[in-house]
N, C-alpha and C positions, 0 to 999 in steps of 0.2 A: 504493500500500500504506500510506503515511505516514496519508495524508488520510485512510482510512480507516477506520483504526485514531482518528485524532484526532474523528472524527464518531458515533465509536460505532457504525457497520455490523455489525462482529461485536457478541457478546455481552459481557456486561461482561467477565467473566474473562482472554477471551481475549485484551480488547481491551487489560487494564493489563497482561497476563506481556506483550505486544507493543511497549507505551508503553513499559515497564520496562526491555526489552531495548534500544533504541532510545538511551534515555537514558543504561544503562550503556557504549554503544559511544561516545556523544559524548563519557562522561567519559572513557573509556580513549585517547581524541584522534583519534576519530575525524570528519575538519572535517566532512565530505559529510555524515554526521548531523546532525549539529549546523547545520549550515544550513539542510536539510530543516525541523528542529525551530521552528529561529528564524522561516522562513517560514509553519511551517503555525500558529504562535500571534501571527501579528502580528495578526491580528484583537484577539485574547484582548488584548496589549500595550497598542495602541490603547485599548481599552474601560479597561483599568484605569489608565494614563495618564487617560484625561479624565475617570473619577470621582474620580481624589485627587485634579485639578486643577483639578475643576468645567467644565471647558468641553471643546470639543472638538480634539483633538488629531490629527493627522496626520502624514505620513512626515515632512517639511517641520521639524517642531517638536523644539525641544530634548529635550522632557521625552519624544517616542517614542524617542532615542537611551538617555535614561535609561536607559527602562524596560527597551527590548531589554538593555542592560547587565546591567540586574536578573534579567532570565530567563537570560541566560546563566551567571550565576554561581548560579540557583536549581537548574539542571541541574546544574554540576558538584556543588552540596552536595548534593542531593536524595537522600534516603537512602529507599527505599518501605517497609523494616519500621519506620523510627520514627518518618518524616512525615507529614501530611498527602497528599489527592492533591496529584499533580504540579500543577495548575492552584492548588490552594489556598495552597499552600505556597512555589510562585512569585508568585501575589498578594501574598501579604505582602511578599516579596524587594521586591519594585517598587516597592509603596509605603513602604517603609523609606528606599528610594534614592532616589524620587521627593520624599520632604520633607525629605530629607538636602539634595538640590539646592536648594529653593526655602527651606531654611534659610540657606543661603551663597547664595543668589539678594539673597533680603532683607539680608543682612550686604554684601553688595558694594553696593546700593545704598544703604543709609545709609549706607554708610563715603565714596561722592560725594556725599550731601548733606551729610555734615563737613565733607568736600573744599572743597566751595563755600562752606558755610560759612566755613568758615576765609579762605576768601579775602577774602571778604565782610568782615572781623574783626569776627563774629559769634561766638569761639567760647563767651559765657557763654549759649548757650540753652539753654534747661531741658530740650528732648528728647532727651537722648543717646540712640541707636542703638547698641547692642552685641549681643553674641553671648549673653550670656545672659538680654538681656530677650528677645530672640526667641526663645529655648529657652524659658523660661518661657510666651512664648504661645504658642506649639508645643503643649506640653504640655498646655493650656488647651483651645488646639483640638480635641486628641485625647479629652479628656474630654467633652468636649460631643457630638463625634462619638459616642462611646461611649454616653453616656444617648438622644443623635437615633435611634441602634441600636437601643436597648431599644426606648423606647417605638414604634417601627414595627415592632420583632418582636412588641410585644404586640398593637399592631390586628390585624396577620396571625392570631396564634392567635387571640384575639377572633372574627375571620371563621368559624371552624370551632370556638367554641363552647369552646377552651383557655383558659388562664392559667398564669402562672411558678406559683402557687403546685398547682394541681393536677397542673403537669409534674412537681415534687419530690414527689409523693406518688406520681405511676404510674413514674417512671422506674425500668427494669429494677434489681434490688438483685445481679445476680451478672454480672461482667466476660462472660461468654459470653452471656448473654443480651442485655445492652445490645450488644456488637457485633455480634453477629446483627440486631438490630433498624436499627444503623446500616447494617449493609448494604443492608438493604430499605431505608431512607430513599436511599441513594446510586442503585439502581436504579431509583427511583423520580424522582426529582430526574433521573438522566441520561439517562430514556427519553423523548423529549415526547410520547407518545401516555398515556402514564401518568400522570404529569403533569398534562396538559390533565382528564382523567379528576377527579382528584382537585378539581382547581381546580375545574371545574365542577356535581362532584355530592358537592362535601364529606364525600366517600368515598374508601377504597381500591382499587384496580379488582383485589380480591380473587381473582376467578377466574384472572386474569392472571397473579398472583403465583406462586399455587399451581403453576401452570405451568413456573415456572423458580424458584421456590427450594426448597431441602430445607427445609421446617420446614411442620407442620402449620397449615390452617385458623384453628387451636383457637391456635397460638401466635401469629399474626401478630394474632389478635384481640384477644388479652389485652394485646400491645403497640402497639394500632394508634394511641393520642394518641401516644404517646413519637415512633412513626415519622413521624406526619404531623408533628409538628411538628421532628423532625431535617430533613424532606423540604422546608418552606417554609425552614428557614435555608439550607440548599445551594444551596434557588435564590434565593437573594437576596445580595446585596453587602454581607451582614454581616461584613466583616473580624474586626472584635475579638471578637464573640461565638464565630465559629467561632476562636480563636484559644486560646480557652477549652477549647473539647473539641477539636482538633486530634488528641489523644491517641486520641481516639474513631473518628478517619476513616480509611481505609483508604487 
């Protein structure tokens, strides 16, 4: 039942009141949940593990203890009317935790190259290692990440013919209509036949829609760059961009 609900079998709706329920039992302390949960996202874990780490990560490895750390505490905060999805919103948890660690990873190893230093009576070398130059390059990091973000979200709209500046001109102007819209991008984004659809005929797969959402033809049309383009950020590993409209996701 877990797995299945985690795969998207049912349909969206049924499938987050299901995820929802699931998560409120593990926050009310329910363990067997909540281990259910930890197992059925340790894929998810893994994956976001070796993207902030850059390589590959396995059970074996400090930073998958992290990360499970960080899903676990994204479950008990997760709040569904004022988060992001549960997956989105546990990505961030992880990767928060996960450069927390590899900030005090780097602080413990220059604090032994002092060490040696010092032995050495080395201590006037001009490299100090401290806590807050590596917060400093932390932060650095995160900014470059940030702009590497942009410009790969802009070849993507590029590919279907978008841009930032034509996104502020069509993006819905009334709170019901851009959520509406992100809905359809969420469905879109967590269907892979839809999806595939898209990617490959630089279109909507319209008729589809029609089928399972309440809103006309005529609307989905008038919003259809805003959605394609909410639909390539959901599938991509845009942390900070979606962090931005967070408020926006369901």
């Amino acid at each position: 039942m877990l797995l299945s609900i985690i795969q998207g079998i049912f349909n969206k709706k049924k499938s987050d009141t299901a995820l929802n329920e699931l998560v409120w039992k593990a926050k009310t302390g329910d363990e067997k949940v909540m281990n259910d949960l930890l197992i059925a996202f340790t894929p998810f874990m893994k994956k976001t593990a070796s993207f902030v780490c850059d390589r590959f990560i396995d059970d074996s490895d400090e930073e998958f203890s992290v990360a499970m750390v960080g899903f676990h505490e994204a479950v008990l905060k997760y709040k569904p009317e004022e988060n992001a999805s549960l997956q989105t919103f546990a990505h961030l948890i992880m990767k928060r935790r996960l450069i927390d660690h590899i900030r005090k990873e780097a602080v413990r190893n220059a604090n032994i190259l002092l060490s040696i230093d010092d032995d050495d009576g080395e201590n006037d070398r001009n490299y100090a290692f401290d806590e807050s130059s590596i917060f400093t390059y932390s932060e650095e990091q995160q900014a470059k990440e940030r702009r590497e973000e942009l410009v790969e979200y802009s070849k993507l709209l590029q590919g279907f013919g978008l841009s930032f500046n034509e996104l502020a001109a069509v993006s819905p102007k009334h709170a019901d209509s851009r959520k509406t819209a992100f809905q359809i991008a969420q469905i879109i984004a967590e269907t892979p036949e839809f999806t595939m659809h898209l990617m490959e005929n630089k279109r909507l797969p319209m008729k589809q829609l029609e089928d399972i959402v309440e809103v006309s033809r005529k609307t989905i049309e008038r919003h259809r760059k805003y959605i394609i383009a909410v639909t390539l950020l959901l599938n991509n590993d845009f942390t900070y961009i979606k962090e931005y409209v967070k408020g926006e996701l369901i």
